[in-house]
C-alpha positions as CSV (number, residue, x, y, z in Angstrom):
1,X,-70.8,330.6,152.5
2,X,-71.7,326.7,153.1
3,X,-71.9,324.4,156.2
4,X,-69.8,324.2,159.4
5,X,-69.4,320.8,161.6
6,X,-67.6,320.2,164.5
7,X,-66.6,316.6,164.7
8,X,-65.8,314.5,168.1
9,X,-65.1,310.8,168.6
10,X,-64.7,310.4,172.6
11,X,-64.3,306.8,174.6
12,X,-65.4,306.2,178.0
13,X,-63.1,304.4,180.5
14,X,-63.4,304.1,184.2
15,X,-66.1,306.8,184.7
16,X,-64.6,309.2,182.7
17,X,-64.9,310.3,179.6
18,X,-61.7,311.1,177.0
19,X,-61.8,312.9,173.5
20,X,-60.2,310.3,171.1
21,X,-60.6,313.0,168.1
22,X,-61.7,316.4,167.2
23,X,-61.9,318.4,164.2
24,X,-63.3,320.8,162.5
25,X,-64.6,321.4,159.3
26,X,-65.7,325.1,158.2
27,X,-65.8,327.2,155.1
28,X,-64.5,330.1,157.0
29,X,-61.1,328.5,158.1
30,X,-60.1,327.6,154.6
31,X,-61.6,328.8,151.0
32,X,-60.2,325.4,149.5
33,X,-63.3,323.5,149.2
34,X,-61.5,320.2,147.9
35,X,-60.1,320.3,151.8
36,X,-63.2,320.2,153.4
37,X,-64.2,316.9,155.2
38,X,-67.6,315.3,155.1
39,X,-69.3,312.5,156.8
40,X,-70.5,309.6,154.7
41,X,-71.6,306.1,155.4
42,X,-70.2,303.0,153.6
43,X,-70.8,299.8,153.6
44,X,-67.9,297.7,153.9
45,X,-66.6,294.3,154.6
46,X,-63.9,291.6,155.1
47,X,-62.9,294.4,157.5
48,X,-60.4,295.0,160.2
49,X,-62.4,295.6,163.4
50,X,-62.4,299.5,163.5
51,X,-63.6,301.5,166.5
52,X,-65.0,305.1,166.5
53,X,-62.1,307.6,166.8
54,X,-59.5,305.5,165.5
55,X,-58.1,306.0,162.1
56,X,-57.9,303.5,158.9
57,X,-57.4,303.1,155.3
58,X,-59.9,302.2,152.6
59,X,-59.1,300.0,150.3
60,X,-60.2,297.5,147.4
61,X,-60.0,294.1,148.9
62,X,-60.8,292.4,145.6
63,X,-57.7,293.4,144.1
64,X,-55.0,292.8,146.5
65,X,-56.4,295.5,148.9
66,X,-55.6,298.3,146.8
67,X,-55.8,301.5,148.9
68,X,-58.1,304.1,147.3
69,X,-58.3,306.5,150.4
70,X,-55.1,306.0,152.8
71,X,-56.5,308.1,156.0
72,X,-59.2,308.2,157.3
73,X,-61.1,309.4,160.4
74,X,-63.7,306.5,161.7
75,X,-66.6,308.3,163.5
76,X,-69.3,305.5,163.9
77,X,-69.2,301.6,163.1
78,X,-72.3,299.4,162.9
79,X,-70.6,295.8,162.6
80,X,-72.3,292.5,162.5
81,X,-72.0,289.4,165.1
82,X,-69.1,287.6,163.7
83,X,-66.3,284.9,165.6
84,X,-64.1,285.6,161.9
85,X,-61.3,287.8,162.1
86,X,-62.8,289.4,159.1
87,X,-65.8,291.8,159.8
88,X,-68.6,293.3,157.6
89,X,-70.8,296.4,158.8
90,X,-71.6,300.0,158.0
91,X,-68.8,302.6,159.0
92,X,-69.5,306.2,158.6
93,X,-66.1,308.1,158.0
94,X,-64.4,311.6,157.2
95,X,-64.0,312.2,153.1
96,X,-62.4,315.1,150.9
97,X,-64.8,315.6,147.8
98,X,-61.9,314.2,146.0
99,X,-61.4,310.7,148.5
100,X,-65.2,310.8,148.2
101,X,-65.5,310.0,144.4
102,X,-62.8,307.4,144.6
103,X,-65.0,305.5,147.1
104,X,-68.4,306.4,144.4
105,X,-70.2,303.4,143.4
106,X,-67.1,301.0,144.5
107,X,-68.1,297.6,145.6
108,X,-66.5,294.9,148.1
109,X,-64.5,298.0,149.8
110,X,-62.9,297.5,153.6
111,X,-61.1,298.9,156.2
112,X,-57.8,298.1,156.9
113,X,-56.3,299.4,161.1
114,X,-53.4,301.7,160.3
115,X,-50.4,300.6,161.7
């Protein structure tokens, strides 16, 4: 039948603890497989500073920031020290099969705060 996952960003404030996100992702709640969701780490950079939970679009920043995936979940985001506005890091995000293999083998990708 295939794989479950139950997904959850939360933030922590003042001693308590909120859920920022939740989803989930099972086989037995939809038999369209292109719908199911998937965690993946990318590498990305001259980035928008993302947080876990929040969502964001990937896109090409090489050619004018083209947008390849428009919206996506951000579960996790490894970034390195930087004082520039632009950031580089490894993000781990929430991809269709389809959004997946737009993202495949793409280089100099980023992620770009929704508005």
């Amino acid at each position: 039948m295939g794989d479950a996952a139950v997904t959850m960003a939360v933030s922590k404030a003042h001693d308590q603890w909120r859920i920022v996100s939740f989803g989930v992702n099972s086989p037995l709640l939809s038999n369209d497989p292109a719908s199911h969701r998937q965690a993946i780490e990318l590498y990305v950079s001259r980035s928008d500073l993302i947080v876990p939970g929040t969502h964001a679009s990937i896109v090409l920043s090489k050619l004018g920031d083209k947008v390849l995936v428009p919206d996506v979940l951000v579960l996790n985001a490894r970034w390195k020290v930087s004082l520039s506005s632009q950031h580089e890091g490894f993000v781990t995000v929430l991809l269709t099969p389809t959004e997946m293999e737009s993202v495949k083998g793409v280089e100099d990708l980023s992620l770009r705060a929704l508005k």
